[in-house]
KEVOBA-23964 format. One record per residue (C-alpha): residue number from 1; x, y, z. Coordinates in nm, 2 decimals, always signed. Layout:
R    i      px      py      pz
R  NUM       X       Y       Z
...
END
This chain:
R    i      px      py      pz
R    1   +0.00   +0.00   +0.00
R    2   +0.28   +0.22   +0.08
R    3   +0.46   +0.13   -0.27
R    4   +0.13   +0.20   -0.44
R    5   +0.15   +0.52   -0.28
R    6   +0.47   +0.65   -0.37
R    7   +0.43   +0.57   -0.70
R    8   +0.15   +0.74   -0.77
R    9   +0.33   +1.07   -0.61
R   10   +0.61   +0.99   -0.86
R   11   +0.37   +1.00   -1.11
R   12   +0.24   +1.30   -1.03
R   13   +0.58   +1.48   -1.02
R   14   +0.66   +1.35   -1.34
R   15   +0.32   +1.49   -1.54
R   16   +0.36   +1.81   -1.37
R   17   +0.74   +1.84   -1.49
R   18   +0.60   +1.75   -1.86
R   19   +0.30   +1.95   -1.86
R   20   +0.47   +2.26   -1.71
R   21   +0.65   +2.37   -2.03
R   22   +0.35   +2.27   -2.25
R   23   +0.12   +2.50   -2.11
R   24   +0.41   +2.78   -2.11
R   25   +0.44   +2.76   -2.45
R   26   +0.04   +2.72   -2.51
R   27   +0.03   +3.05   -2.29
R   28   +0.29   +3.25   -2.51
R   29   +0.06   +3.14   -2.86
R   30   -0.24   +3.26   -2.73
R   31   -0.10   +3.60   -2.61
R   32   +0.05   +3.64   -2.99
R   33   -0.29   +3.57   -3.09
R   34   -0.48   +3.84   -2.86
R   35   -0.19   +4.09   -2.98
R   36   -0.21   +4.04   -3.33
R   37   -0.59   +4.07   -3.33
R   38   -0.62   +4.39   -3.10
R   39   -0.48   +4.56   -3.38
R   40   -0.72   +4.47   -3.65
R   41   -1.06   +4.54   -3.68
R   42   -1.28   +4.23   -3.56
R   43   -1.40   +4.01   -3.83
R   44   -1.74   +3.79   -3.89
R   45   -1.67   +3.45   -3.81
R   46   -1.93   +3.44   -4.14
R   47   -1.76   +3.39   -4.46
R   48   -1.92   +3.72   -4.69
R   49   -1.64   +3.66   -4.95
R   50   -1.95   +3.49   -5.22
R   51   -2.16   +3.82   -5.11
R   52   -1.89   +4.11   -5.16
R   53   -1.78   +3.92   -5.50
R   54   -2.22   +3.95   -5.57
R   55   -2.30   +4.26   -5.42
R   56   -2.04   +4.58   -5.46
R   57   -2.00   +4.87   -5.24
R   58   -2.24   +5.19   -5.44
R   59   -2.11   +5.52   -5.29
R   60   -2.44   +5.69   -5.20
R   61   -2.53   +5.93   -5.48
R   62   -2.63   +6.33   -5.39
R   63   -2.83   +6.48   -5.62
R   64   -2.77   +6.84   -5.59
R   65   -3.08   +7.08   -5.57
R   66   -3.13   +7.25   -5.87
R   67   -3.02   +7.62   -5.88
R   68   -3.31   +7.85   -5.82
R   69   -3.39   +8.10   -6.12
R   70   -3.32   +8.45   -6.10
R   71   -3.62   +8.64   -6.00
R   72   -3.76   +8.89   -6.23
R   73   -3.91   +9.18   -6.06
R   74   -4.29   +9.27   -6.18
R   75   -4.37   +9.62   -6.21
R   76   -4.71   +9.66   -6.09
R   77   -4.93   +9.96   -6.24
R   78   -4.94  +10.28   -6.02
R   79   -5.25  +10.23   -5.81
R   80   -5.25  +10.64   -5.84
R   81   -5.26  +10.65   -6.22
R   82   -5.64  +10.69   -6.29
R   83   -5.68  +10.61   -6.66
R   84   -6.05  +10.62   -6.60
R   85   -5.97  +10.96   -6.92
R   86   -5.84  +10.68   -7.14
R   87   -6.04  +10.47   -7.43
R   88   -5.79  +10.33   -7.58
R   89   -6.08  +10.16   -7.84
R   90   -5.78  +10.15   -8.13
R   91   -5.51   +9.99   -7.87
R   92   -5.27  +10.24   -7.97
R   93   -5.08  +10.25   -7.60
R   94   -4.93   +9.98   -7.42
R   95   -5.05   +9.94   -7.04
R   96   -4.71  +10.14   -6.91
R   97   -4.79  +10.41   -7.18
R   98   -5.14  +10.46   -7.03
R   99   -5.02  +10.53   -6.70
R  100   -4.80  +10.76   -6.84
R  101   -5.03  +10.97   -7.02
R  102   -5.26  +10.93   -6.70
R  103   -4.98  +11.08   -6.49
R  104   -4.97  +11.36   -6.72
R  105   -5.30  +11.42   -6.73
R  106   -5.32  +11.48   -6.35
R  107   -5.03  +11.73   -6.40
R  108   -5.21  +11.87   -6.66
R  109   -5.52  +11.94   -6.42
R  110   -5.35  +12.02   -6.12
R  111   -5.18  +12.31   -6.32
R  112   -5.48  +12.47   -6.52
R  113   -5.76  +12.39   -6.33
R  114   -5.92  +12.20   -6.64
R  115   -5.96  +11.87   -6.75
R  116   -5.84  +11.62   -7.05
R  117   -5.96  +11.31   -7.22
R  118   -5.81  +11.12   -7.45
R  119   -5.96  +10.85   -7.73
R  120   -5.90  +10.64   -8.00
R  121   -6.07  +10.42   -8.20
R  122   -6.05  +10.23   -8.56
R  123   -6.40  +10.11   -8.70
R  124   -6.63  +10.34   -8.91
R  125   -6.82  +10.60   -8.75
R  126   -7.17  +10.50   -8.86
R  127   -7.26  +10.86   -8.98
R  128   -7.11  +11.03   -8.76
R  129   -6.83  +11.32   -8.74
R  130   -6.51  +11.33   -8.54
R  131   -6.66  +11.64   -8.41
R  132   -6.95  +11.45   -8.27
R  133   -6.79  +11.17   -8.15
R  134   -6.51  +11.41   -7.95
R  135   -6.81  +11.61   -7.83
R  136   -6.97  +11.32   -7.69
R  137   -6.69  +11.12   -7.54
R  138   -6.64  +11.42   -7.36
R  139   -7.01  +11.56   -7.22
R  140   -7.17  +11.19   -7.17
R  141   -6.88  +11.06   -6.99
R  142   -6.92  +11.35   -6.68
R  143   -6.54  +11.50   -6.73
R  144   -6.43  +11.83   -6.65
R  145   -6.35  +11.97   -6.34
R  146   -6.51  +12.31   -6.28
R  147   -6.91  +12.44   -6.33
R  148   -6.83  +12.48   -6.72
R  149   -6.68  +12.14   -6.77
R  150   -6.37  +12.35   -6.90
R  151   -6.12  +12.09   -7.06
R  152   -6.02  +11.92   -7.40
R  153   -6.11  +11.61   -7.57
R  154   -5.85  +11.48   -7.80
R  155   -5.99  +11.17   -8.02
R  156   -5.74  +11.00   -8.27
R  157   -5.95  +10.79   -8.55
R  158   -5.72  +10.54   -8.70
R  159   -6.00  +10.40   -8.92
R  160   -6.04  +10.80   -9.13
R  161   -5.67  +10.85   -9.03
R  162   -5.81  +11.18   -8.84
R  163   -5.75  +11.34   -8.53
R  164   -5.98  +11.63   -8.35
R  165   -5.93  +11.88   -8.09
R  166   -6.29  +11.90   -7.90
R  167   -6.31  +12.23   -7.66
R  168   -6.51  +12.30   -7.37
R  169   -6.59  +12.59   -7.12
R  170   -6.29  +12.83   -7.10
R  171   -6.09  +12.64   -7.33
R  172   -6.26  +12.75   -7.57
R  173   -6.11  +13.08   -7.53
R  174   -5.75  +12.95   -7.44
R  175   -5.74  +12.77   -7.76
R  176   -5.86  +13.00   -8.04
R  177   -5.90  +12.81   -8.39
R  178   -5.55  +12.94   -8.53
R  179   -5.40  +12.75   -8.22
R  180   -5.57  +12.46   -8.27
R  181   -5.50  +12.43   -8.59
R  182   -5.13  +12.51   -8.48
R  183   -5.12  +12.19   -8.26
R  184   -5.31  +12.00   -8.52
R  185   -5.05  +12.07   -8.78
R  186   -4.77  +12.01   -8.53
R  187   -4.86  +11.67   -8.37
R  188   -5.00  +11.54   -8.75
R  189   -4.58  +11.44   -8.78
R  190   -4.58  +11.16   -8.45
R  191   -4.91  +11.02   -8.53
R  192   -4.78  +10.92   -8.92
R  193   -4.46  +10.79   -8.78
R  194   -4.65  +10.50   -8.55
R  195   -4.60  +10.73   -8.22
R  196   -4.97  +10.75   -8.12
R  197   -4.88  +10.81   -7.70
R  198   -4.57  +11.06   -7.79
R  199   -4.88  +11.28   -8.01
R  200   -5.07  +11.23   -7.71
R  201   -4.84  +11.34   -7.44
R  202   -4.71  +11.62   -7.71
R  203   -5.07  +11.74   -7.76
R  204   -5.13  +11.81   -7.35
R  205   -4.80  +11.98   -7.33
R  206   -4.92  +12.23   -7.64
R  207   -5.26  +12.24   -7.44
R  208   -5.11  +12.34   -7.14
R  209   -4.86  +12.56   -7.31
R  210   -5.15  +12.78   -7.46
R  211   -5.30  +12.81   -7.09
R  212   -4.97  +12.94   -6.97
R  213   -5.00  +13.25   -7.23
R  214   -5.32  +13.33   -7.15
R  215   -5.67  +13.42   -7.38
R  216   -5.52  +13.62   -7.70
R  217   -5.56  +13.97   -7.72
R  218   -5.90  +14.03   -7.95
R  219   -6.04  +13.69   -7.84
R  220   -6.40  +13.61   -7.92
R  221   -6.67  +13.38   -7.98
R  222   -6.86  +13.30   -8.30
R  223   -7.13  +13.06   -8.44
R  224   -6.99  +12.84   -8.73
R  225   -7.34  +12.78   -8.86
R  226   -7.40  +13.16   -8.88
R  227   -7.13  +13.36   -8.79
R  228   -7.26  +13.55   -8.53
R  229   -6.98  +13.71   -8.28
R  230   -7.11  +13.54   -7.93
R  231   -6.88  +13.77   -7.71
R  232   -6.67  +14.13   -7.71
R  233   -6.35  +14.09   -7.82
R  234   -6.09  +14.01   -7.54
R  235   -5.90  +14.33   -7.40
R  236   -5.57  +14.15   -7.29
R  237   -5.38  +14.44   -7.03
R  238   -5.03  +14.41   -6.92
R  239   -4.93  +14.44   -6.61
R  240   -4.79  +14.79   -6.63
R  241   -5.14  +14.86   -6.77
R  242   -5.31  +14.69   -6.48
R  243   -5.08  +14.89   -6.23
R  244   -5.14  +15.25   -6.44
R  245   -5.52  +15.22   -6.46
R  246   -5.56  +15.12   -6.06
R  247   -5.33  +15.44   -5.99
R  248   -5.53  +15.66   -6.20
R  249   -5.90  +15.51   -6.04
R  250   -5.72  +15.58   -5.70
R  251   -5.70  +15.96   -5.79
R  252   -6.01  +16.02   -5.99
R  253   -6.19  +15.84   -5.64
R  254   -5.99  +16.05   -5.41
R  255   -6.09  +16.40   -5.60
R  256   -6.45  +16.30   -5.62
R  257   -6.50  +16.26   -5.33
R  258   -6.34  +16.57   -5.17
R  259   -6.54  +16.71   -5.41
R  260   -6.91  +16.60   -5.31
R  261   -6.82  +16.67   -4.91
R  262   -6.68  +16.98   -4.98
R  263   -7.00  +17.09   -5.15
R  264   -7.21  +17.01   -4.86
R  265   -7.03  +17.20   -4.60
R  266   -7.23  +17.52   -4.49
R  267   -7.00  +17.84   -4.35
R  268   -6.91  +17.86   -4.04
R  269   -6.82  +17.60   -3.76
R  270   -7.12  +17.53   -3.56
R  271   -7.33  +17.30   -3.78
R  272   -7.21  +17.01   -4.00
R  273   -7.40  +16.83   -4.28
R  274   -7.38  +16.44   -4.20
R  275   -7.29  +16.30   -4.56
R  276   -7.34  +15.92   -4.50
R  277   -7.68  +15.99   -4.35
R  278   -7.84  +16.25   -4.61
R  279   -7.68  +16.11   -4.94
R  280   -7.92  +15.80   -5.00
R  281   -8.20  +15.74   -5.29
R  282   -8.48  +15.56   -5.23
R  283   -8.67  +15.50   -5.63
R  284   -9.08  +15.51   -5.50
R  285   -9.15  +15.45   -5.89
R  286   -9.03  +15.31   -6.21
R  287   -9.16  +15.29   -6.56
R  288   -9.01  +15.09   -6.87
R  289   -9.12  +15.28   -7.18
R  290   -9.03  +15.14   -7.55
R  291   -8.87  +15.37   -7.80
R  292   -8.79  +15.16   -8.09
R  293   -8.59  +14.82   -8.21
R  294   -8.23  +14.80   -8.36
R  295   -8.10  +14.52   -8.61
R  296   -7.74  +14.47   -8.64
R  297   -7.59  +14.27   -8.93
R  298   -7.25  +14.11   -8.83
R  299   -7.04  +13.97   -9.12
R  300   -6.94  +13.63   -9.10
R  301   -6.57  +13.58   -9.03
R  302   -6.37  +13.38   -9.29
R  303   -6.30  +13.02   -9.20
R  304   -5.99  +12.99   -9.01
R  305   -5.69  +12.93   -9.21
R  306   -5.37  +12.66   -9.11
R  307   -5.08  +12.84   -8.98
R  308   -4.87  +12.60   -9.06
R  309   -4.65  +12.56   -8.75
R  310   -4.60  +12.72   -8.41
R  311   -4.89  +12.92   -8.29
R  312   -5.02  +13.24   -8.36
R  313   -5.16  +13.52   -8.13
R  314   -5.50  +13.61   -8.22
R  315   -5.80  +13.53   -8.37
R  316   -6.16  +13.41   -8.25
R  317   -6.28  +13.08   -8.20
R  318   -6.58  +12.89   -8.35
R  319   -6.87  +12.70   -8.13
R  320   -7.11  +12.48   -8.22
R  321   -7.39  +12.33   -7.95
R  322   -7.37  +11.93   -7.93
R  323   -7.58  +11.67   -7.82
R  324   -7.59  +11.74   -7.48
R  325   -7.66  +12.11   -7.49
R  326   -7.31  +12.19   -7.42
R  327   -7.11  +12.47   -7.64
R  328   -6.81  +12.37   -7.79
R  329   -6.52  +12.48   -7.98
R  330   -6.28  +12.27   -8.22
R  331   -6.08  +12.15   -8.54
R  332   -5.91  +11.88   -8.70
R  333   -5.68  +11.73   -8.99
R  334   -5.58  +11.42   -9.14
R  335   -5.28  +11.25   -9.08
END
């Protein structure tokens, strides 16, 4: 029992001097192992290779945006442009051309006090004049500014290659027939070269121009269909004039009236005539008693000739009643 004994100590011994080296060296592999690996990112124990050789790696794809287009700015009409005094019936302006002419219209009226219309058209008239049709447009459709309706109406027909000056209230006497025939002539140049809003713009600007001078001197009023003189000839005074005749109604004022209280003073100092209070009439009865009639003859005036450019000084201008009642002045030309 004691022999087994030792020998199975011995055998001990022996397997641990044998197995001591073995797992030294087992030890020292597996450390390599761990070192080599730490290294390295950690792979799948899964073999992809059949996949990768399938399947290959797409880079994701960015599709860029696409650039945005430049913006183009709008130009919105002027809310403030009224081109309620526009028909446009021939479509002769474009949209920015219309507020255009509208803006000048307002300057127009804000410096004269008087109003302006503008119209076109291009189909046949149906019997009826350029004169009418002006006359019309202008009356029926409520323009003009002050109680006379004062103001111009300035129709372009494409379709009788005409245009017409129609004048109302004191226009009439601003622009006498030899001026509008004046602006006539001068704007017939723009409408035959295709510039239908430049003749329109031109056309307020020689309106306005003939305001700024004034009513001619020897201005009046005559009936086309007769020839009657309407109104006394316009007396145009210059300011010197002015000045001179209020100095000299000053004086003649002054004198006369020293004059009438000097009559009524009595000698001496103790009584006074009261002027103010003894100098009224009173008229207790009046009678109307007929003598006899007059007839004047007038001789018609001459139709008004073309000045043929620029504008000229004097001269009357002719009326004519339209439709409405209204009196009106006027002229036109071909183009």
């Amino acid at each position: 029992m004691k022999n087994t004994l030792n020998r199975l100590m011995a055998l001990a011994a022996a397997l641990l001097l044998f197995a001591a080296p073995v797992a030294a060296q087992a030890s020292s592999i597996w450390a390599d192992f761990l070192s080599e690996n730490a290294a390295q990112p950690s792979t799948s124990l899964i073999d992809t290779s059949d996949d990768e050789e399938d399947y290959e790696e797409v880079a994701p794809v960015v599709t860029a945006a696409p650039a945005a287009a430049p913006v183009t700015p709008v130009t919105l009409p002027d809310a403030s442009a009224d081109t309620s005094r526009i028909r446009d019936d021939a479509n002769l302006f474009t949209s920015e051309q219309e507020i255009k002419i509208a803006e000048r219209i307002a300057q127009f009226q804000k410096n004269t006090g008087m109003d302006f219309v503008v119209m076109t058209s291009k189909k046949s008239h149906e019997g009826l004049s350029a004169m009418q049709l002006a006359d019309d447009f202008y009356d029926y459709g409520g323009y003009g500014l002050d109680e006379e309706n004062s103001g111009v109406a300035y129709y372009i027909d494409m379709y009788e290659r005409y245009h017409y000056i129609s004048t109302t209230g004191q226009m009439i006497d601003y622009m006498t027939d030899e001026r509008i025939d004046s602006a006539i002539n001068n704007n017939t140049r723009y409408l035959s070269g295709g510039q239908y809003a430049q003749a329109a713009m031109n056309m307020i600007d020689m309106v306005e121009d003939c305001y700024r001078r004034g009513i001619p001197e020897g201005q009046y009023q005559y009936d086309i269909l007769t020839g009657q003189v309407l109104t006394a000839r316009h007396k145009a005074l210059t300011s010197g004039e002015l000045t001179f005749s209020g100095v000299i109604a000053a004086i003649i004022g002054f004198i006369f009236n020293r004059s009438v209280n000097s009559s009524y003073k009595l000698k001496g100092n103790t009584y006074k005539y009261n002027v103010n209070e003894n100098s009224s009439l009173r008229m207790t009865d009046t009678e109307d008693t007929y003598l006899h009639t007059t007839t004047t003859r007038v001789r018609k005036p001459e139709p008004p000739r073309s000045s043929g450019g620029g504008f000229s000084g004097g001269g009357g201008s002719g009326v004519h009643i339209g439709s409405s009642g209204s009196s009106h002045g006027g002229g036109g030309g071909h183009f």
